[in-house]
C-alpha positions in Angstrom: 0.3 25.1 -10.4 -0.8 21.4 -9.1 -2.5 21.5 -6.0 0.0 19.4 -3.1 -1.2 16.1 -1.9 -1.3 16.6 2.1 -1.1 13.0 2.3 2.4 13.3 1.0 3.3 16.4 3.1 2.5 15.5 6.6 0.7 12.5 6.8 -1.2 10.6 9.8 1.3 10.1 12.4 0.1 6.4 12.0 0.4 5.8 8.6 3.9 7.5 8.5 5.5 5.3 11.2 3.6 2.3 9.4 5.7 3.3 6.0 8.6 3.5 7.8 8.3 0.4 9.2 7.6 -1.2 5.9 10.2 0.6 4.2 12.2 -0.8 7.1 11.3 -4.5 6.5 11.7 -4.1 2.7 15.4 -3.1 3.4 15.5 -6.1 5.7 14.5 -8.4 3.2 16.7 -7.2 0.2 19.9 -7.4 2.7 19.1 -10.8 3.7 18.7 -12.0 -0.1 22.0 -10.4 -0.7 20.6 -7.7 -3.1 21.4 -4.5 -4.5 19.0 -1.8 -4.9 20.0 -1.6 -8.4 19.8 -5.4 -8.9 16.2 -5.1 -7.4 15.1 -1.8 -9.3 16.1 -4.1 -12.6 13.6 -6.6 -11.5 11.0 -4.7 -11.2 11.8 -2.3 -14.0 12.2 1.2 -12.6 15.0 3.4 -11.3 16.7 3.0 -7.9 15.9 5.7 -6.6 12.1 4.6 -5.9 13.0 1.7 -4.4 15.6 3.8 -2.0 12.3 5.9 -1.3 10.3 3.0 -0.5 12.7 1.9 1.8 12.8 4.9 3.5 9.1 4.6 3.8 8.2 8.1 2.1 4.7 8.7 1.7 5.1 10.0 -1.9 6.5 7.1 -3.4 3.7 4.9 -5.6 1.8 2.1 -4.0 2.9 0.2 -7.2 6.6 0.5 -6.0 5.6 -1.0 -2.8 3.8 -3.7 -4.2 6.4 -4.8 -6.6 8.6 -4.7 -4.1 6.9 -7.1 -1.6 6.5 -9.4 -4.9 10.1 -9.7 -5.6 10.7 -10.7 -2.3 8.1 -13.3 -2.6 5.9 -11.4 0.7 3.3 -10.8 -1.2 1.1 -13.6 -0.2 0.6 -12.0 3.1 -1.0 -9.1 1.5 -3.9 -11.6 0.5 -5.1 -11.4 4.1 -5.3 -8.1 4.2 -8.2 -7.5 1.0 -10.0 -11.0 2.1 -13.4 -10.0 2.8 -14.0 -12.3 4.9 -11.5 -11.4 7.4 -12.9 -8.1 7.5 -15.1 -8.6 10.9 -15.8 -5.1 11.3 -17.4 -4.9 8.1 -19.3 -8.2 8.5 -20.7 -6.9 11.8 -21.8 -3.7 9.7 -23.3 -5.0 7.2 -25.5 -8.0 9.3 -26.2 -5.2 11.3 -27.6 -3.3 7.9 -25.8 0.1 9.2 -23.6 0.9 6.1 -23.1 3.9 5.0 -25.2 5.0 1.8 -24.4 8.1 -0.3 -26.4 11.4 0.0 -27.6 11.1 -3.8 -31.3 10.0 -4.7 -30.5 8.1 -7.8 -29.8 4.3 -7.0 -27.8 1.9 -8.0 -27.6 -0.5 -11.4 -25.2 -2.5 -13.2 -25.0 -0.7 -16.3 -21.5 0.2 -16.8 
């Protein structure tokens, strides 16, 4: 038996309401561009019933989904913001300060991969 994803179950109160919110706004944006959920689940090449979950905000459906959807609705730009590193001022002010967090192991670091 697979072991449940508690993420999916009963998630952060936060991050639920900030899925529904998104799955909100994705609705939004296919009604305004006069879509379908079929004509959008063609786009980006999967069923509709993912794309009805993502607009429903449920935590289960794949980040993937999410994404593809914000791209077909050309809001994906936006997203950049959110991995720029140099917007991330609480982790500038961590790392000047030289407070990071290190793991526990005594084996360090090297770029052999």
């Amino acid at each position: 038996m697979t072991a449940r994803n508690l993420l999916n179950i009963a998630p952060p109160y936060a991050v639920e309401h900030a899925l529904k919110r998104l799955g909100g706004n994705l609705r939004t944006a296919r009604l305004r561009r006069n879509l379908t959920i079929k004509q959008v689940a063609e786009k980006i090449g999967t069923g509709p019933r993912p794309v009805s979950d993502a607009e429903k905000g449920k935590p289960s459906t794949g980040v993937a989904v999410y994404i593809a959807l914000l791209w077909v609705y050309n809001l994906l730009e936006p997203l950049d913001q959110v991995a720029d590193p140099t917007l991330d001022e609480e982790g500038l002010a961590i790392l000047m300060k030289g407070d990071r967090i290190r793991g526990r192991g005594t084996k360090s670091l090297d770029n052999n991969f």
